[in-house]
C-alpha positions, 0 to 999 in steps of 0.5 A, a space after each residue: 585159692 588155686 583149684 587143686 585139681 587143675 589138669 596138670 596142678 602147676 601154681 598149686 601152693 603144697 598148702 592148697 593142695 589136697 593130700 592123699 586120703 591114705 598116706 598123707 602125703 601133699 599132692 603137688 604136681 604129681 602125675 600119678 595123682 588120682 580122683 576117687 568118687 563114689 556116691 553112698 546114699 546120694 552122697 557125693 565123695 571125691 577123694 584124693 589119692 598120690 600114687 597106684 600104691 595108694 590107690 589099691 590100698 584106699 580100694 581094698 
């Protein structure tokens, strides 16, 4: 498996790549793909966002 979140997400696969906690969406080479982390009771989450629309709307 490729890593899906390389920096610039070239030779990402659509079926490797992470898809956007809120619309869905496959995250292939998009520059405004976004990372999520937060730590709730010593648990690491990442999340995996596509756009500043999504983005607002996973913080809200």
């Amino acid at each position: 498996m490729v890593d899906p979140t390389s920096d610039i997400g070239e030779g990402v696969d659509e079926e490797d790549a992470p898809e956007c906690a809120v619309c869905g969406e496959r995250i292939v080479e998009l520059p405004t793909h976004r990372v999520i982390s937060t730590v709730t009771d010593g648990q690491i989450e990442h999340v995996h966002v596509c756009s500043d629309e999504c983005r607002s709307a996973y913080l809200d």
